[in-house]
C-alpha positions as semicolon CSV with decimal commas, in nm:
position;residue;x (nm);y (nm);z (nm)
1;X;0,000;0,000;0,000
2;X;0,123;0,343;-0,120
3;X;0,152;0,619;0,137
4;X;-0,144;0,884;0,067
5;X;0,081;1,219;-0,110
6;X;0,192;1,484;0,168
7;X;0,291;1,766;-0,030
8;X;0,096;1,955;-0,292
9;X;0,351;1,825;-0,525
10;X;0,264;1,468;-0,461
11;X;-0,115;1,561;-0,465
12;X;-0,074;1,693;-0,835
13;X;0,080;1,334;-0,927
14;X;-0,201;1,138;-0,863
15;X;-0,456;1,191;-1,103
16;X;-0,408;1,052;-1,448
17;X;-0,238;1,228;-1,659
18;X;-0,540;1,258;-1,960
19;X;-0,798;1,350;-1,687
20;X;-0,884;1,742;-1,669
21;X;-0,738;1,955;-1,412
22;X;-0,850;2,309;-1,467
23;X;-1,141;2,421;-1,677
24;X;-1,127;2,822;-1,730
25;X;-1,526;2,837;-1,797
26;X;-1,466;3,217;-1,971
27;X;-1,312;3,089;-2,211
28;X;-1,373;2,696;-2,246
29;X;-0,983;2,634;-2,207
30;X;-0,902;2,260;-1,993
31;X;-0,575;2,138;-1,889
32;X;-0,508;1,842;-1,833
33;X;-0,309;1,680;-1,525
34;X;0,021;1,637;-1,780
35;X;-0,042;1,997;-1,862
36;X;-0,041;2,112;-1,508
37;X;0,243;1,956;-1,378
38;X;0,463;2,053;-1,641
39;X;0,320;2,414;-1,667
40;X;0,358;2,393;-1,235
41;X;0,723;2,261;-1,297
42;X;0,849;2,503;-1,555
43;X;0,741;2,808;-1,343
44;X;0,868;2,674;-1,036
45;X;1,221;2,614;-1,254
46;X;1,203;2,904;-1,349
47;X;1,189;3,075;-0,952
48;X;1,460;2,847;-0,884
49;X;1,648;2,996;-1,146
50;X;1,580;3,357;-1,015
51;X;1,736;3,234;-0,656
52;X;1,436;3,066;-0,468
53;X;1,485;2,797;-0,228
54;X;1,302;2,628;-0,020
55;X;1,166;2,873;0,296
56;X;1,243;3,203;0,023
57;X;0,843;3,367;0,017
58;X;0,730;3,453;-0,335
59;X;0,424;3,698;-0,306
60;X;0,168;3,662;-0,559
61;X;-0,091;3,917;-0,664
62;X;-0,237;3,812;-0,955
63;X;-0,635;3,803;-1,060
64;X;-0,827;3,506;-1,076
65;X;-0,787;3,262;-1,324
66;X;-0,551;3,000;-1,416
67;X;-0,221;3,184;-1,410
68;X;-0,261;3,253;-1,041
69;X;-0,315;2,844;-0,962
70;X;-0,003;2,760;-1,142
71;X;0,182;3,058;-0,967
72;X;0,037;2,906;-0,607
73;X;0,135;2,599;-0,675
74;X;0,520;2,683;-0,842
75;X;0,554;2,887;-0,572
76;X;0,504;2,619;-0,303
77;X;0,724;2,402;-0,515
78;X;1,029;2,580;-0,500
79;X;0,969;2,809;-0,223
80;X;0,663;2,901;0,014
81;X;0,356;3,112;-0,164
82;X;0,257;3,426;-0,063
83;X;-0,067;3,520;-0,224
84;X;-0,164;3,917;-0,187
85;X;-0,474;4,079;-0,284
86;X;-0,396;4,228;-0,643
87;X;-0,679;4,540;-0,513
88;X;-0,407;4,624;-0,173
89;X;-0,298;4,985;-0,163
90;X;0,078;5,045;-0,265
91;X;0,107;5,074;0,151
92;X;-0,071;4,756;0,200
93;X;0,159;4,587;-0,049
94;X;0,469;4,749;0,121
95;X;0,369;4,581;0,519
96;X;0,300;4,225;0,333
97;X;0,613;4,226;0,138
98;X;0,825;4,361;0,467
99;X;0,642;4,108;0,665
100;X;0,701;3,807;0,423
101;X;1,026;3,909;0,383
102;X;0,922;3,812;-0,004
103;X;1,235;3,754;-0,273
104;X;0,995;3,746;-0,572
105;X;0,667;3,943;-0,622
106;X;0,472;3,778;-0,937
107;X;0,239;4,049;-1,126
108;X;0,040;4,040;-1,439
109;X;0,251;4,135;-1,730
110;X;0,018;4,518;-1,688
111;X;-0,080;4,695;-1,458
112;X;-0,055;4,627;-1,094
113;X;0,098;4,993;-1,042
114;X;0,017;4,954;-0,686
115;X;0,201;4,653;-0,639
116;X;0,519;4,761;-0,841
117;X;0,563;5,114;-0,677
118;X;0,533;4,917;-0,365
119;X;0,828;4,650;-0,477
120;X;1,038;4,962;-0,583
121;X;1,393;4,845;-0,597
122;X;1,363;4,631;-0,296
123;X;1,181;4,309;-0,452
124;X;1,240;4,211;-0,753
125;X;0,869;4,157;-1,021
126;X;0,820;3,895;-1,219
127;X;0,582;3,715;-1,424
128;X;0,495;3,368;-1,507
129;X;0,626;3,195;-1,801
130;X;0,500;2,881;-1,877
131;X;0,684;2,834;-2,189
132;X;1,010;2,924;-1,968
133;X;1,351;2,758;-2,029
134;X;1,466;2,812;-1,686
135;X;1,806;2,773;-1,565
136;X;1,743;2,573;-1,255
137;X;1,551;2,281;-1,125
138;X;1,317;2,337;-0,835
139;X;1,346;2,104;-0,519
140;X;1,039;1,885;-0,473
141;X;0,898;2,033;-0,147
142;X;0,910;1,786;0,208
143;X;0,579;1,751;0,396
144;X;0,683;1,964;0,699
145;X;0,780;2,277;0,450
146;X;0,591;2,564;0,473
147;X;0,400;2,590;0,133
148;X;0,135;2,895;0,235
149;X;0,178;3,217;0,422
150;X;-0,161;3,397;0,506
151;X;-0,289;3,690;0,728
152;X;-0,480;3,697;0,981
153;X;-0,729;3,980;0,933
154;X;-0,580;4,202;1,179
155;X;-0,920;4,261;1,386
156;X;-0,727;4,303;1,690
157;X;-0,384;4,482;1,542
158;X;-0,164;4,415;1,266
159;X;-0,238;4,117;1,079
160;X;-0,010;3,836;1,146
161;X;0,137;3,535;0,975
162;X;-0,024;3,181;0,955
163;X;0,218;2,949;0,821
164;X;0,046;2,636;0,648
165;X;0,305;2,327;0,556
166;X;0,236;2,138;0,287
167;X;0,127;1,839;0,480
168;X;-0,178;1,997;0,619
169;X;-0,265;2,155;0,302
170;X;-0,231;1,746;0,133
171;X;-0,443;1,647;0,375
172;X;-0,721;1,915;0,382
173;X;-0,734;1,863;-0,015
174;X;-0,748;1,495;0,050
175;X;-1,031;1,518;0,301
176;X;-1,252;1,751;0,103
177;X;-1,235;1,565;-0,191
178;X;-1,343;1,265;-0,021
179;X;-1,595;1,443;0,144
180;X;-1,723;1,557;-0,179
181;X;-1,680;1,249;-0,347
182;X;-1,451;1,463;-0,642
183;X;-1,304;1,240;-0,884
């Protein structure tokens, strides 16, 4: 009997490689498991080629859709994720990137103006390739690494970080599928 997977990573190897992943229902577009992983791969490459390691925080703000998924989940391949609201302030954006300590902040290609003025010169932007031909390979994460960093709301003071390993995340993704009976 195989161990159940304990990292996102391992999660994303399960299903079949034919079976659909992600369905983008503006537009029609599926990927397929095969798709996903290598898409997830090549981006997290590519981080690791820009100098993330494992523990380094890569802060997200992207809109929904299917770029910010494969961004989460490269992210928490090669590093720990950091997703930010893409509507913060530019000084909302400067306390979450001090308080992530964040070595990559992913943006849209446009826009964002917020979110750049806010990384300045002190975190360098980026945005996902999936097409990349990176220069490094990514570690596969470890079940005790931290994967997700969320904020509290702050109701009572400054928000503060809730560090979420990948092992809890496996599991939560585990039970609610189950729970749902999601195939």
């Amino acid at each position: 009997m195989t161990s159940a997977p304990s990292t996102l990573w391992e999660l994303l190897q399960t299903p079949a490689g034919n079976s659909v992943a992600l369905v983008a229902p503006e537009t029609g577009l599926e990927i397929t498991y095969d798709e996903l992983r290598r898409q997830v791969r090549s981006v997290a490459d590519s981080f690791a080629a820009a100098g993330i390691r494992h523990g380094d925080r890569v802060a997200i703000a992207l809109p929904n859709g299917i770029p910010v998924l494969i961004a989460f989940l490269a992210a928490s391949v090669a590093g720990t994720a950091a997703p930010l609201n893409p509507a913060y302030r530019s000084d909302e954006f400067v306390f979450y990137l001090d308080d992530t300590n964040a070595k990559l902040l992913v943006l849209p290609a446009e826009g964002a103006d917020e979110a750049r003025r806010a990384a300045g010169d002190k975190v360098p932007v980026v945005t996902i390739d999936t097409q990349a031909q990176p220069g490094a390979t990514a570690a596969d994460p470890e079940p005790d690494q931290i994967a997700l960093i969320l904020h509290t709301s702050g109701s009572t003071g400054r928000p503060k970080r809730v560090p979420i390993p990948h092992r809890n995340l496996a599991t939560s993704a585990r039970n609610i599928a189950e729970h749902y009976q999601l195939t």
